[in-house]
C-alpha positions in Angstrom: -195.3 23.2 257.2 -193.4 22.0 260.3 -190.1 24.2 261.6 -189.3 21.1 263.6 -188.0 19.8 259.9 -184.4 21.0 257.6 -185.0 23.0 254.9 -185.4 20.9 251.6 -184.4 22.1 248.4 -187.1 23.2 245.9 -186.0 20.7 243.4 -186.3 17.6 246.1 -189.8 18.1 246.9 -190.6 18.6 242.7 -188.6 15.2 241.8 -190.5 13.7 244.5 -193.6 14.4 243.9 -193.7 13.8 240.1 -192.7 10.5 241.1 -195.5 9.3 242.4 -198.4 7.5 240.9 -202.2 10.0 240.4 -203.1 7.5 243.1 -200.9 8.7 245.8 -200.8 12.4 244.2 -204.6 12.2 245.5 -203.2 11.5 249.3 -200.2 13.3 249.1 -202.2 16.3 251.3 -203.9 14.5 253.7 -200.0 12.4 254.2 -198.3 16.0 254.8 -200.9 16.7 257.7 -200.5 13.3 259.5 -196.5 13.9 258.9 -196.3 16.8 260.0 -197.9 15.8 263.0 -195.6 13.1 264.0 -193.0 13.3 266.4 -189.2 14.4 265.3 -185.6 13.5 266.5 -182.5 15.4 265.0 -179.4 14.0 265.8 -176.1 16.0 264.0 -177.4 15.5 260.3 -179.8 13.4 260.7 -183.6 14.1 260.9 -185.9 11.2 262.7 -189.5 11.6 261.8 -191.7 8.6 263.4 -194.5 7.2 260.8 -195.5 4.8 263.2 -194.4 2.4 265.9 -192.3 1.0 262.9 -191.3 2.9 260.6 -189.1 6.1 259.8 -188.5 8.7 257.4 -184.8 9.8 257.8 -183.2 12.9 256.4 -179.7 13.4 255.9 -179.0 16.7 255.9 -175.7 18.7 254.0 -175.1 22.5 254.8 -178.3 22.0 257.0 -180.7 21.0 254.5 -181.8 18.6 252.2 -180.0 18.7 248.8 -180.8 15.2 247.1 -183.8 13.2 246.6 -181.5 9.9 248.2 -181.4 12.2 251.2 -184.8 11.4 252.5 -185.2 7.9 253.0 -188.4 5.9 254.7 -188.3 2.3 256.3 -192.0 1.3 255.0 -192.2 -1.6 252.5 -193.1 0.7 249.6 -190.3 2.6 249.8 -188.5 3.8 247.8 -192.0 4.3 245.8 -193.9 5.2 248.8 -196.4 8.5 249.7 -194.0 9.1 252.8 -190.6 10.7 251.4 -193.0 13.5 249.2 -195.1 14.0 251.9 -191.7 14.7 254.1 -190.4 17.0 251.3 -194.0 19.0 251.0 -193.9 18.8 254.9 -190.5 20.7 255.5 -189.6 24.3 254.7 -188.1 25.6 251.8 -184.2 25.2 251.3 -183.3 29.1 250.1 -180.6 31.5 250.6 -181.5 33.2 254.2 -182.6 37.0 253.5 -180.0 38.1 255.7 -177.4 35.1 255.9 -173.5 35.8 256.2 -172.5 34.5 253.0 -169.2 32.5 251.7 -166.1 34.6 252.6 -165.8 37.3 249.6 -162.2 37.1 247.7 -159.6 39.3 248.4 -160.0 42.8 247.5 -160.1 43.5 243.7 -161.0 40.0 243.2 -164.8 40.1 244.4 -166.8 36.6 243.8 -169.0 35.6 241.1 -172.4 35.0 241.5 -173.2 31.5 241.6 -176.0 29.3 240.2 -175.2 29.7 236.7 -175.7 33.5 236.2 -174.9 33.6 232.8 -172.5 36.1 230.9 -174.5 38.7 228.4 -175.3 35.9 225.5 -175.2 36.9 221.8 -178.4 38.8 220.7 -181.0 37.2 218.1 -179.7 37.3 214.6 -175.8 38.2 215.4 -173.0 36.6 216.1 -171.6 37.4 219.8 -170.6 41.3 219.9 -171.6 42.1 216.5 -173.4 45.6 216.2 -177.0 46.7 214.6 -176.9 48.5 211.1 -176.4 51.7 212.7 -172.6 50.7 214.5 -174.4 50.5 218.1 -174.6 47.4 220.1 -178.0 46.4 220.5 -180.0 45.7 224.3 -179.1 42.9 226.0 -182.6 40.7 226.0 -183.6 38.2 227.9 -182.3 34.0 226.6 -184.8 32.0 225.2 -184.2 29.4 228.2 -184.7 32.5 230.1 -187.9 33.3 228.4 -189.0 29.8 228.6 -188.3 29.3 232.4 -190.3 32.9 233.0 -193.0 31.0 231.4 -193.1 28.1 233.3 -193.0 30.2 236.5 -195.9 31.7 235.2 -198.0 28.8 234.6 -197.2 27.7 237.6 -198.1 30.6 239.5 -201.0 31.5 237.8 -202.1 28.3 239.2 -201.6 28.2 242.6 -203.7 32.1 242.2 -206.4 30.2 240.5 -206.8 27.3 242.9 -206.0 30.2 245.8 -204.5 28.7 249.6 -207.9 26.0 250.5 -207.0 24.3 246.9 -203.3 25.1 246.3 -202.3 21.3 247.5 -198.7 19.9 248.0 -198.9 18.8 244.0 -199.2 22.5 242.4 -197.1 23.7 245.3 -194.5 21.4 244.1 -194.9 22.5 240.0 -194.2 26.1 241.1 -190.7 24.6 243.0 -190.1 22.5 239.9 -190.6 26.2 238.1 -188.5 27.7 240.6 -185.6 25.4 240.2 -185.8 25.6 236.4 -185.4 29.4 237.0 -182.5 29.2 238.8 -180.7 26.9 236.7 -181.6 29.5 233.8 -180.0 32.3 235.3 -183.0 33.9 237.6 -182.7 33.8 240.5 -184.6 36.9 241.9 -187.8 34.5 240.0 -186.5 31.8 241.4 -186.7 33.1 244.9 -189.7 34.8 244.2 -191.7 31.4 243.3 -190.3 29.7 246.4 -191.7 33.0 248.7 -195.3 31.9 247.2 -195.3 28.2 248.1 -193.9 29.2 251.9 -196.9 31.6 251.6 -198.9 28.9 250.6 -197.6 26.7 253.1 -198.2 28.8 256.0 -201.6 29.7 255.1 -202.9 26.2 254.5 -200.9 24.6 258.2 -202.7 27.8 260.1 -199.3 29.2 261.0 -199.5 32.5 263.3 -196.7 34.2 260.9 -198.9 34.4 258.1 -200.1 37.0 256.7 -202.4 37.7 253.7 -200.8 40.8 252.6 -197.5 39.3 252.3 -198.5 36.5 250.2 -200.1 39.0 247.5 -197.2 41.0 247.4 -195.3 37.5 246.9 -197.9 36.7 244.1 -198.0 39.9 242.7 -194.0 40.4 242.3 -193.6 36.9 241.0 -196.2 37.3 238.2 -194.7 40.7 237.6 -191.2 39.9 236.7 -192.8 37.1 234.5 -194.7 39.5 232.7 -192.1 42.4 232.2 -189.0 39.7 232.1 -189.7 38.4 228.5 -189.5 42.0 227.0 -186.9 43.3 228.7 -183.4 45.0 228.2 -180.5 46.4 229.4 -180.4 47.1 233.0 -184.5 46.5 233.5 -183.3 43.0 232.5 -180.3 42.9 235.2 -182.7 43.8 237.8 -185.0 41.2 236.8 -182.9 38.4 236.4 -181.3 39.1 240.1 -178.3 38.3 241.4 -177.7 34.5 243.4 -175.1 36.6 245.9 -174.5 40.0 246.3 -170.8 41.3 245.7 -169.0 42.2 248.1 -166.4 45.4 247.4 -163.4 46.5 249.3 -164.1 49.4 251.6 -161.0 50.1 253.3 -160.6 51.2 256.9 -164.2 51.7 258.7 -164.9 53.5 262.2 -168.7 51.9 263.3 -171.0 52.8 266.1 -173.5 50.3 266.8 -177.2 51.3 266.8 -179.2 48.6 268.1 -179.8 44.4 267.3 -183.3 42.9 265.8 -184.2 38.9 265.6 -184.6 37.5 262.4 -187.4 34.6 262.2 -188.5 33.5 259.0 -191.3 31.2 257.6 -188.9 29.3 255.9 -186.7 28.2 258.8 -184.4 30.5 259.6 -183.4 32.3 262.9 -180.8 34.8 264.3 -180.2 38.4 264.5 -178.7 41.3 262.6 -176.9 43.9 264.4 -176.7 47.8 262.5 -174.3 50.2 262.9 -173.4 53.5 261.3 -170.1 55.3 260.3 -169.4 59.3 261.3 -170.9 59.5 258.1 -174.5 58.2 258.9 -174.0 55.0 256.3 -175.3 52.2 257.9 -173.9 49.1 257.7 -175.2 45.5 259.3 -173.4 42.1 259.8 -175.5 39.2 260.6 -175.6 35.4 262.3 -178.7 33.7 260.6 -178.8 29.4 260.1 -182.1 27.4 260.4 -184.0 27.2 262.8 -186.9 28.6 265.4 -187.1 31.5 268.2 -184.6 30.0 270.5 -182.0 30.8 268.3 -183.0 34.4 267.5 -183.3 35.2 270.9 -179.6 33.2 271.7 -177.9 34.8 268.7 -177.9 38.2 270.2 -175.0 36.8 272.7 -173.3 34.9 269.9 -170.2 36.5 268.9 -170.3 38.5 265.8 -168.8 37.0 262.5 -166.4 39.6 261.8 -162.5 39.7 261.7 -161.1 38.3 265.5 -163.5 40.8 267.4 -164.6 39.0 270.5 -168.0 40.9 270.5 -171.5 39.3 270.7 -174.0 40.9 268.9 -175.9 42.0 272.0 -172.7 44.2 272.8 -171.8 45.9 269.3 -174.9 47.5 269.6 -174.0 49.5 272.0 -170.3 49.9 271.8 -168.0 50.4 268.5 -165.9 48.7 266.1 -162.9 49.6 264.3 -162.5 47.4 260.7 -159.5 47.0 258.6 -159.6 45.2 255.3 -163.5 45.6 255.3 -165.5 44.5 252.7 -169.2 45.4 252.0 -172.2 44.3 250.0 -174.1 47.2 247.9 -177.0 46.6 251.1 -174.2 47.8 253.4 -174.0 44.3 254.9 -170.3 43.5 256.1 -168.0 40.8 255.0 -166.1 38.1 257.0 -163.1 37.1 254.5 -159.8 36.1 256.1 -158.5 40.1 255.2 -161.1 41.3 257.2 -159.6 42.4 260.9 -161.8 44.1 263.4 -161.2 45.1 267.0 -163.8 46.8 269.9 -163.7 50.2 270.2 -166.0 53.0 272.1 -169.0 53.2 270.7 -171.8 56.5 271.1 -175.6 57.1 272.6 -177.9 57.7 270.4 -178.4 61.3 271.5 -174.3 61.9 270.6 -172.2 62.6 267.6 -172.2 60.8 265.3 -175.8 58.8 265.8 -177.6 61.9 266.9 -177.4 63.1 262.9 -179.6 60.2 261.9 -183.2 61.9 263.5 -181.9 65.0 262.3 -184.3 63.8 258.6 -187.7 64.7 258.7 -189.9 61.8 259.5 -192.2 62.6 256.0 -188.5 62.7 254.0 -187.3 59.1 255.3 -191.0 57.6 254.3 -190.6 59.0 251.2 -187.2 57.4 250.7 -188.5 54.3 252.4 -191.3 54.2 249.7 -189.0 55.0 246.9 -186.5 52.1 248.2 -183.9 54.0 249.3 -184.0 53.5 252.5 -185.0 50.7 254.9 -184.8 51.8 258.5 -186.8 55.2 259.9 -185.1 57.2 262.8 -188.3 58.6 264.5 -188.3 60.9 267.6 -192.0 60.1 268.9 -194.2 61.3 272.9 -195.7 58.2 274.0 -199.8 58.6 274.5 -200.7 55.6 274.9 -202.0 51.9 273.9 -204.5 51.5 271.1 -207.2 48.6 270.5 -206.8 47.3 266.9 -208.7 44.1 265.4 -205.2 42.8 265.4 -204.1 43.4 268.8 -203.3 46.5 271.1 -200.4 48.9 269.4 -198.9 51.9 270.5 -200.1 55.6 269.8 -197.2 58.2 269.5 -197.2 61.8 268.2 -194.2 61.9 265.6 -194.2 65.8 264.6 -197.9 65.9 264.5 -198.4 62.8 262.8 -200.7 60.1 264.8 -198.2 57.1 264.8 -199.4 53.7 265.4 -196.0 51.6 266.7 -196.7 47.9 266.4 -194.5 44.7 266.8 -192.0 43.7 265.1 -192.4 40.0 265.5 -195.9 38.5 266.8 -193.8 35.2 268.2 -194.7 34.8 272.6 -191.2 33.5 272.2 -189.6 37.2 271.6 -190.3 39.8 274.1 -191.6 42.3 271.6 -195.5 42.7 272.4 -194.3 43.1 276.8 -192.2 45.2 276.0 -195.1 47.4 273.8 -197.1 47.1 276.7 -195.2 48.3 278.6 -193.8 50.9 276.9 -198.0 52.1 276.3 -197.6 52.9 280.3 -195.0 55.6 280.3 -197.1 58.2 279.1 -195.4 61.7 277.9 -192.0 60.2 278.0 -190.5 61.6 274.8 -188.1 59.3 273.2 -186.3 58.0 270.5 -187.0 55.2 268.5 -185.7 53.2 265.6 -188.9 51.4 263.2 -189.7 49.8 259.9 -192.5 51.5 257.4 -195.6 49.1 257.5 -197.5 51.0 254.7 -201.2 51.5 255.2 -203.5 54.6 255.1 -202.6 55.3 258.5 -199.1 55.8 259.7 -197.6 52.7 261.2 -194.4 51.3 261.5 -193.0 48.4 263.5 -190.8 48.9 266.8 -187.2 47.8 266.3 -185.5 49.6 269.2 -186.3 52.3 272.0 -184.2 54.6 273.4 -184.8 53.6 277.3 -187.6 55.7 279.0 -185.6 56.4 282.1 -181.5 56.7 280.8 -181.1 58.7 277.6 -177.7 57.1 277.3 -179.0 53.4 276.7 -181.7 51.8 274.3 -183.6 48.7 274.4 -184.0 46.4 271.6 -187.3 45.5 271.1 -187.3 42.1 270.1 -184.4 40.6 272.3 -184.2 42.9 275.6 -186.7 42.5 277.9 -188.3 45.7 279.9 -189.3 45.8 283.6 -191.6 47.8 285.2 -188.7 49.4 287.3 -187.4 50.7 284.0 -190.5 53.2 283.7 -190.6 56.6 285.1 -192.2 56.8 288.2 -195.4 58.6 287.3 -196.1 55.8 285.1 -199.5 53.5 285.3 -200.9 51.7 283.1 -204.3 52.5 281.6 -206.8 50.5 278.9 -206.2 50.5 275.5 -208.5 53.5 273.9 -211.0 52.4 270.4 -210.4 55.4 268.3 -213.2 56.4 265.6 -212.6 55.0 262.2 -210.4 57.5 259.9 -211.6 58.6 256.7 -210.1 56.6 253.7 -210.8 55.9 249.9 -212.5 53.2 249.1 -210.0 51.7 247.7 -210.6 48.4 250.5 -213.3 47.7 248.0 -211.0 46.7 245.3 -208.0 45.2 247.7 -210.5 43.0 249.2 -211.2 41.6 246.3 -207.7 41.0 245.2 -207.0 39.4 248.6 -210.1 37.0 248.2 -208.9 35.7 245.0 -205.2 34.6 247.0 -207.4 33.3 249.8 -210.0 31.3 248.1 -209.3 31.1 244.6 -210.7 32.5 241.2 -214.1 31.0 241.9 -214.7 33.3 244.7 -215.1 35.9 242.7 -217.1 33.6 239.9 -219.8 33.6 242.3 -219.8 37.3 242.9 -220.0 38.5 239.4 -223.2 39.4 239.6 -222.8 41.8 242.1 -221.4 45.1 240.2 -222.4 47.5 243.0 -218.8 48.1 244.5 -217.7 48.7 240.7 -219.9 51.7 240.6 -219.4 52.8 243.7 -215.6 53.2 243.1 -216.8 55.1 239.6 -218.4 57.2 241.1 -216.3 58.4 244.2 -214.0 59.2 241.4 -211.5 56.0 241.2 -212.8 54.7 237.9 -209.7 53.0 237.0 -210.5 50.9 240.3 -213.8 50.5 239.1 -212.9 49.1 235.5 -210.5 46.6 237.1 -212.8 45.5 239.4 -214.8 44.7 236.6 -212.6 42.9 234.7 -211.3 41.0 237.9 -214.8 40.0 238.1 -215.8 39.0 234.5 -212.2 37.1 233.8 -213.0 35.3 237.0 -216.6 34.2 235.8 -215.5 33.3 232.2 -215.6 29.7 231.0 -215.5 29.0 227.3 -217.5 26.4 225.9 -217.2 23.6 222.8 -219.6 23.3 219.5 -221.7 21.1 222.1 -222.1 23.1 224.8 -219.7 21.6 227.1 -216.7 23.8 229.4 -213.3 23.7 228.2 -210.5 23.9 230.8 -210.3 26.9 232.2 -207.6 29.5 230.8 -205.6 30.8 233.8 -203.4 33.4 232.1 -206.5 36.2 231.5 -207.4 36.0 235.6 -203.7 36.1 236.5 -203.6 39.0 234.4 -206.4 40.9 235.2 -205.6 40.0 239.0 -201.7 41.0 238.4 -203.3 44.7 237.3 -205.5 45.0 240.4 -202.6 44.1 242.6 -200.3 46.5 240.9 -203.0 49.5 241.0 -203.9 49.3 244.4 -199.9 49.0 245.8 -199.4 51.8 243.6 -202.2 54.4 245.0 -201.7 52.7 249.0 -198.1 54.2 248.7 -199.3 57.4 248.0 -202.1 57.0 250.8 -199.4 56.3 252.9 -197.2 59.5 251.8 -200.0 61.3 252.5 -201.2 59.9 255.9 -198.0 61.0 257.7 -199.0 64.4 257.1 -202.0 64.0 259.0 -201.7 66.2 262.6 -202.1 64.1 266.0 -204.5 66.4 267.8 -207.8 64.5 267.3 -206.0 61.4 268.3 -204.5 62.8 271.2 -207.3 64.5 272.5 -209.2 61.3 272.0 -206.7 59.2 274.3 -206.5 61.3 277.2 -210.4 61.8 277.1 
């Protein structure tokens, strides 16, 4: 996947690719790679990519993407039949809604908008004519269309694919059936699947082109919650159905007159092409509430969004400044995730804004640290005000983090964004230096057995009155206290855990290199017992059935192996995944109750 491309919508890439012949399907991979390679020129809307010495591929881009297949055009001879517009298409990132995009101006107030992409109104339930009532005078559940059902299907399939082949076989051609699924979705009113198929195939993407964002974890969690609402959406009713179907944009509602205090301003880089940054603030209240300036593309604009001015009535304001003054809003409107509008009603001036240490911020570390996991864990809650006494820097396979004490719990404090672009791993270097400096910090729950949480902001080690955003400001050494010196990262001795790795490590094989990864290791029923008998036999009997659902081929009156049915792995894998996210929660719960003393005693040895 190349970030140097526009976004390109998911039904593009699917028309594109099921136009080509089995012969070029067969290229089509090996054409992304040597595409994606090539040099690229954007001028206004239109995207140069150099085949050759000779030939182009042009994209013409509307709302900054790619929205029609007659938008990508190539100069070749073959064209418009040739292996170069799909491998473009399979090439670019994803055309979605950004997770934290402004969105269209909301209507007036008492007149919010509609969601869009043909979220459909309650239809008539099987049997009935529209609003007729069961025998007994009730209305019946709302269930799920049979276009619904259908599309949930074809997600499925789709999906369950991709898992099968895992990243090394998942090619551009069953990357683009689970878009062509995707778009189907959408068009059927589901649009929280929809989005979820398309998170897979950026997952996908960015495994297979080696890209430094990737992570494992979060393409499981992208698999796992796409099979998931195929498997629950089909049976569902009433408001489980509402949340599975999703919602294309979120409502804004009227919310009056609003007094804000700005808190701090993170960067926003996605895999899928977009940049910016979000700034939060909070009410006298403690409700936080966020407005946002996020458009495709890379670092540069995350880090120059911060002194962009915010979206948001006539305010003069850049983002980098509301996050540490105030705003006063008149006419404001705001999302259910506390994200502010920008409709025409919607006035705003600067006002004086507070220190984190002063009414009415200093309220939100007032909440235990174990009380906002919880909520974190439970979804209420996305953000964790932390008051932490630096100790030091801490060697991890993945890189050096730092070690706090957070009310006895051994805090890990890692980075936010892993980009050399953004200045967040200096300034965590930095930050490992000032030794016994008590501060403040605002993080983001990375669940795990040990406590760990990425660094958003820090209140500044030397002027309790400022803070530093951690992934746009940019710490110097003068800003230390003067006793501090920088020592070597420490190696801590391995904490005791379940052995519940033994069972996620097999679930994260399967995404990595497919179902026949764990074909090969059926013979090996060694970790299966071992989980039985440490007490985690449920582990143990999905480990088993991970494993023999893996190795299963059926066979024909002559011997010879049928196609391989991909619905019992996905299904057995699906449980696995579910299971383990389920008792690593609780790990987590319980892991910030674990006391800092060993640790400590450890780093200063």
């Amino acid at each position: 996947m190349s970030p140097d491309l526009p976004p390109v919508a998911p039904s593009v890439t699917a028309e594109l690719v099921e136009a080509l012949s089995p012969r070029l399907r067969k290229r089509l991979d090996a054409g992304v790679a040597k595409l994606a390679a090539r040099p690229v020129v954007r001028a206004g809307d239109l995207v140069r990519i150099a085949v050759d010495d000779e030939t182009d591929v042009v994209l013409h881009l509307s709302g900054g993407a790619v929205s029609s297949a007659d938008a990508i055009r190539c100069g070749c001879l073959l064209a418009p039949d040739c292996l170069h517009r799909a491998a473009a298409a399979c090439a670019a990132p994803v055309a979605e809604h950004p997770p934290a995009a402004e969105p269209a101006e909301p209507a007036e107030a008492g007149n919010e908008p509609r969601a869009t992409g043909s979220e459909p109104e309650a239809p008539p339930r099987s049997g009935q004519p529209d609003g007729a009532a069961g025998r007994t005078g009730r209305p019946e559940p709302e269930s799920a269309t049979e276009d619904q059902r259908a599309a949930a299907a074809a997600v499925h399939a789709a999906t369950a694919a991709v898992l099968e082949a895992g990243t090394d076989g998942a090619g551009a051609v069953l990357q683009a059936e689970l878009l062509r699924a995707a778009h189907t979705a959408r068009l059927a009113g589901l649009p929280r699947l929809s989005a979820a198929a398309v998170s897979v195939v950026t997952g996908v993407r960015a495994a297979r082109s080696a890209d430094p964002a990737y992570r494992l974890a979060d393409l499981v969690a992208a698999l796992a919650g796409t099979l998931g609402v195929t498997h629950r959406l089909p049976d569902a009713t009433g408001e489980d159905l509402g949340a599975l179907r999703g919602t294309v944009r979120q409502p804004y509602r009227p919310d009056g007159s609003l007094r804000l205090y700005g808190l701090f301003s993170e960067p926003v880089l996605t895999a899928t092409g977009y940049a910016g940054a979000v700034t939060w603030t909070a009410d006298a209240d403690g409700r936080l509430y966020s407005v946002s300036d996020v458009a495709p593309g890379g670092p540069a604009r995350a880090t120059g969004a911060a002194d962009r001015t915010v979206r948001i009535g006539d305010t003069a304001l850049t983002h980098r400044e509301l996050s540490r003054a105030g705003l006063a809003v008149s006419g404001a409107t705001v999302s259910p995730t506390g994200r502010l509008g920008a409709g025409a009603a919607v006035r705003a001036v600067r006002a004086a804004g507070a220190h984190w240490r002063a009414e009415p911020l200093d309220r939100l570390w007032a909440v235990p640290a174990a009380e906002q996991v919880a909520q974190t864990l439970d979804g209420a809650r996305d953000l964790l005000f932390l008051e932490v006494t630096v100790l030091g820097a801490v060697r991890e396979t993945a890189g050096d983090c730092l070690l706090a004490d957070c009310a006895g719990v051994a805090l890990r404090l890692v980075t936010g964004h892993d980009d050399p672009a953004l200045p967040c791993r200096d300034n965590l270097r930095l930050l490992a230096a000032a030794r016994g400096s008590r501060l403040r910090v605002v993080a983001r729950l990375a669940r795990g057995p040990l406590p760990r949480a990425l660094l958003l902001a820090v209140e500044h080690p030397t002027d309790p009155t400022a803070h530093v955003d951690a992934g746009l400001d940019r710490l110097q050494h003068a800003d230390l206290p003067a006793d501090a010196a920088p020592a070597p990262p420490v190696v801590l001795p391995a904490a005791d855990e379940a052995p519940l790795h033994l069972l996620r490590r097999r679930v994260h094989q399967a995404v990595s290199g497919g179902r026949r990864v764990l074909a090969f290791s059926h013979g090996d029923a060694a970790d299966g017992a071992r989980l039985r008998r440490l007490g985690l036999a449920t582990a143990g009997g999905l480990l088993d059935d991970l494993h023999a659902t893996a190795a299963h081929r059926s066979r024909d009156a002559f011997g010879r192996l049928l196609p391989s049915d991909s619905a019992p792995f996905a299904r057995a894998w699906l449980a696995a995944a579910v299971y383990t996210d389920t008792v690593e929660k609780a790990l987590c719960a319980q892991a910030w109750g674990a006391t800092a003393d060993r640790v400590a005693a450890a780093t200063h040895a």
